[in-house]
C-alpha positions as CSV (number, residue, x, y, z in Angstrom):
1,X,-9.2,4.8,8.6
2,X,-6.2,7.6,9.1
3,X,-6.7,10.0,5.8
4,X,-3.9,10.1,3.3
5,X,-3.1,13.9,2.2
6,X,0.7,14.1,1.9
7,X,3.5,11.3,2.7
8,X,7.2,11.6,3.3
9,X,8.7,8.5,3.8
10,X,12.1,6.3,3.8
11,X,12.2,4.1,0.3
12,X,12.5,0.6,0.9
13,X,13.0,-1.2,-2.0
14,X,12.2,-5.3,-3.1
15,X,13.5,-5.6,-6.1
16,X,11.6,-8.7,-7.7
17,X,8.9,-9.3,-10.2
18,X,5.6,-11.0,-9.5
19,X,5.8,-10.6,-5.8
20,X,2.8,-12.8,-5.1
21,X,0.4,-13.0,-1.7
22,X,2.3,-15.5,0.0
23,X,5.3,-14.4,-0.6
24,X,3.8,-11.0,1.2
25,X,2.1,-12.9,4.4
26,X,2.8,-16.7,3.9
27,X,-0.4,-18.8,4.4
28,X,0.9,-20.3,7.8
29,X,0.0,-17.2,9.4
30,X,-3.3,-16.8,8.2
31,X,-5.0,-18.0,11.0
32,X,-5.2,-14.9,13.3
33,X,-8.4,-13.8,13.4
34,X,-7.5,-10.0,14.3
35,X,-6.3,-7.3,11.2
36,X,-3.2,-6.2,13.3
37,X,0.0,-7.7,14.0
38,X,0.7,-9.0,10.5
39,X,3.7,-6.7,9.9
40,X,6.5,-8.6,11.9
41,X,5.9,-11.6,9.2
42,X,5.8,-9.5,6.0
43,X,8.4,-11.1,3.5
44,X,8.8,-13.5,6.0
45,X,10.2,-16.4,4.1
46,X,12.6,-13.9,2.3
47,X,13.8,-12.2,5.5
48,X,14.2,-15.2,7.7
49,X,16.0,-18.7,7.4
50,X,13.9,-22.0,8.2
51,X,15.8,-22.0,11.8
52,X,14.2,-17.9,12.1
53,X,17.9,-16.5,11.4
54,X,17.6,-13.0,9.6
55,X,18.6,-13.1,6.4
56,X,21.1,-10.1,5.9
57,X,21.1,-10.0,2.4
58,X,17.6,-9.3,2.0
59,X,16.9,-5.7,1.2
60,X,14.3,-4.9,4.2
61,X,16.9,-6.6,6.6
62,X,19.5,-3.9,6.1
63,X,19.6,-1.2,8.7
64,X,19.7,1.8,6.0
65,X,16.4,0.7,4.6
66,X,14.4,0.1,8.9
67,X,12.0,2.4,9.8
68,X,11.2,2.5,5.7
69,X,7.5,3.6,4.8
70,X,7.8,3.5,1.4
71,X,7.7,0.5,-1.0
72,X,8.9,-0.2,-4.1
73,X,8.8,-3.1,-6.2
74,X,8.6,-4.8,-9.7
75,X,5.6,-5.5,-11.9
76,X,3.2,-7.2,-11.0
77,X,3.0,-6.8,-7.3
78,X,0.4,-8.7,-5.5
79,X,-0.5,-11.4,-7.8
80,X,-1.5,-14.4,-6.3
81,X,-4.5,-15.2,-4.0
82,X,-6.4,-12.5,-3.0
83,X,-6.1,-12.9,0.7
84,X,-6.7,-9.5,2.4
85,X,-3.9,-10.1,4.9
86,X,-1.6,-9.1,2.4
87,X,-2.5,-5.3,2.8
88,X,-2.6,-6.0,6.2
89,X,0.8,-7.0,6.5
90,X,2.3,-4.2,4.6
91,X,0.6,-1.5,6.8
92,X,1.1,-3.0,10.0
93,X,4.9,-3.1,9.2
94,X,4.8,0.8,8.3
95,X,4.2,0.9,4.8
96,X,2.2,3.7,3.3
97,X,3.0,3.9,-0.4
98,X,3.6,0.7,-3.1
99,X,5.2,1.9,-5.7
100,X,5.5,-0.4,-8.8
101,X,4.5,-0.9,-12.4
102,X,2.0,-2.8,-12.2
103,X,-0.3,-4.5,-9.8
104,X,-2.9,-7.7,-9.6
105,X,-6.3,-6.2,-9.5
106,X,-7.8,-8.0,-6.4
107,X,-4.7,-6.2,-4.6
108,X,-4.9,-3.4,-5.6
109,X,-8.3,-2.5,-4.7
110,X,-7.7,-4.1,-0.9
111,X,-4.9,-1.4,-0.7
112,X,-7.1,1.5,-1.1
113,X,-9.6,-0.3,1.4
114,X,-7.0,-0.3,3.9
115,X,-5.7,3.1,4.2
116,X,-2.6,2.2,1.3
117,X,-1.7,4.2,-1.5
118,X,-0.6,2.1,-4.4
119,X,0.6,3.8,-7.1
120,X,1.3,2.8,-10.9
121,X,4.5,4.2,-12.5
122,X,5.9,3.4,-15.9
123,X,9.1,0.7,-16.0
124,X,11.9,3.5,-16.5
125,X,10.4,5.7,-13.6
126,X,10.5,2.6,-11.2
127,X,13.9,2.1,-12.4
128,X,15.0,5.3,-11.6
129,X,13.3,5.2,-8.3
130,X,15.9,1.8,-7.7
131,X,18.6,3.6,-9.1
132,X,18.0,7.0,-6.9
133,X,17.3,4.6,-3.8
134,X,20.6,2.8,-4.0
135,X,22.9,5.6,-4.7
136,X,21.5,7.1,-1.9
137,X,21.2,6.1,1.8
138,X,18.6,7.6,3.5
139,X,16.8,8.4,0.0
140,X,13.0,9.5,0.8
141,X,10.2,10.5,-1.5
142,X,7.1,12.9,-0.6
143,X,4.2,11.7,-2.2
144,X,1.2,13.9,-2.6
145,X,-2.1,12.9,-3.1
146,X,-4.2,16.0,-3.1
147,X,-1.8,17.2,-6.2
148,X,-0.9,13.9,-7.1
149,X,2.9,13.8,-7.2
150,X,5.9,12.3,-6.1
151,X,9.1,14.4,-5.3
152,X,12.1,14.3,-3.8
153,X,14.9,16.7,-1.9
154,X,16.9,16.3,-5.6
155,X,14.2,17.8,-7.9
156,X,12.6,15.1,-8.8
157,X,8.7,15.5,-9.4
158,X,6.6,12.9,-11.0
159,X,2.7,13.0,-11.8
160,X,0.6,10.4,-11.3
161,X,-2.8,9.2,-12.2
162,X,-5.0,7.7,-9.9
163,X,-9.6,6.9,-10.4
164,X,-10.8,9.7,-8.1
165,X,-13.1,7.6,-6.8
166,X,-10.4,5.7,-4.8
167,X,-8.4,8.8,-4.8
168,X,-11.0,10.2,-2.1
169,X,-11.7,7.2,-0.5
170,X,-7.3,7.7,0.7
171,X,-7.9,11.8,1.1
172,X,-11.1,11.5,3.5
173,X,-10.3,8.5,4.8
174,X,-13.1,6.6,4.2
175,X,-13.9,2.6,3.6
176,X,-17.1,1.7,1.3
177,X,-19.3,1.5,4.4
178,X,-17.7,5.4,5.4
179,X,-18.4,6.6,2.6
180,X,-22.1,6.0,2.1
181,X,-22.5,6.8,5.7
182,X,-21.9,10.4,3.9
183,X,-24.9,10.3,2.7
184,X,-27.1,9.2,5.8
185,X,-29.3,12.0,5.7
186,X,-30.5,11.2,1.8
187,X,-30.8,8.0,2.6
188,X,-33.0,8.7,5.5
189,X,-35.2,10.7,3.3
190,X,-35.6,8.2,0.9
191,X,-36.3,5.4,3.7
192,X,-39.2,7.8,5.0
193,X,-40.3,8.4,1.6
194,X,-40.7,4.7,0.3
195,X,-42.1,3.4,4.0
196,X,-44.7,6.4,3.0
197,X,-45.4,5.1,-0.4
198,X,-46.1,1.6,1.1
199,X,-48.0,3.0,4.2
């Protein structure tokens, strides 16, 4: 997994409440077996017609908001199933940030498993964040995780908090398996130890 120090990115913005799972990947393209490719049906319902017509009106559809790396949405992002392809999806399109008030637990923790920074900002903040982003085209934010902030060329700086637990598992890029490999050598002294003790 690619480590996560420091971020600037386009904003793309989805401006709805309780975007759920399959509204993220819908379930009829759940049945690839590899992580990748995912990206080209994020939203995919809301960016495409039933005959596969884009839908221009939909916000990632607009050409000022392509090439977009980071998200931001309403409360409650990610609610839903817990299907992992969701993460998936929104990496494998070029996302690196979520931004949003609130997310669904079971999502939130898949996004720092897969190399995603989601990160939890109060109402008027996100609001502002839509306000800045349409007033604006070509409006980016530089999100820093070693000092946890988020900025702008306009002045804008924002703190946030994040468990520093999953705040290193972004900065050394690491999964759960990566980073108790850390410890190999301890745990190759305690192996020899206990084989010893049962010898």
């Amino acid at each position: 997994m690619e480590a996560f120090k420091q971020h600037t990115g386009l904003v793309g913005p989805v401006d709805r409440v309780n975007v759920d799972t399959d509204a993220i990947i819908p379930k009829q393209f759940l049945k690839r077996i590899e992580r990748s490719g995912f990206g080209q049906f994020l939203f995919f319902e809301w960016r495409f017609t039933n005959k596969g017509e884009v839908i221009p009106d939909f916000s990632l559809n607009q050409p000022r908001f392509q090439g977009a790396s980071v998200l931001i949405s309403r409360a409650n992002f990610g609610c839903g199933s817990s299907r992992e392809h969701a993460p998936w999806a929104i990496q494998d399109y070029g996302f690196k940030v979520v931004i949003a008030p609130s997310f669904a637990d079971i999502f939130y923790n898949n996004c720092f498993k897969n190399g995603i920074l989601p990160i939890k900002l109060s109402e008027e903040q996100v609001e502002d964040l839509f306000q800045r982003t349409a007033a604006e085209e070509g409006y980016k934010l530089t999100v820093d995780l070693e000092n946890n902030t988020i900025t702008d060329a306009q002045g804008l700086h924002i703190d946030f908090q994040l468990d520093e637990h999953r705040r290193q598992f972004l900065l050394l890029g690491l999964d759960d398996i990566g980073l108790t490999l850390q410890h190999a050598d301890k745990i190759a002294v305690y192996e020899e130890a206990r084989e010893a003790l049962q010898a």
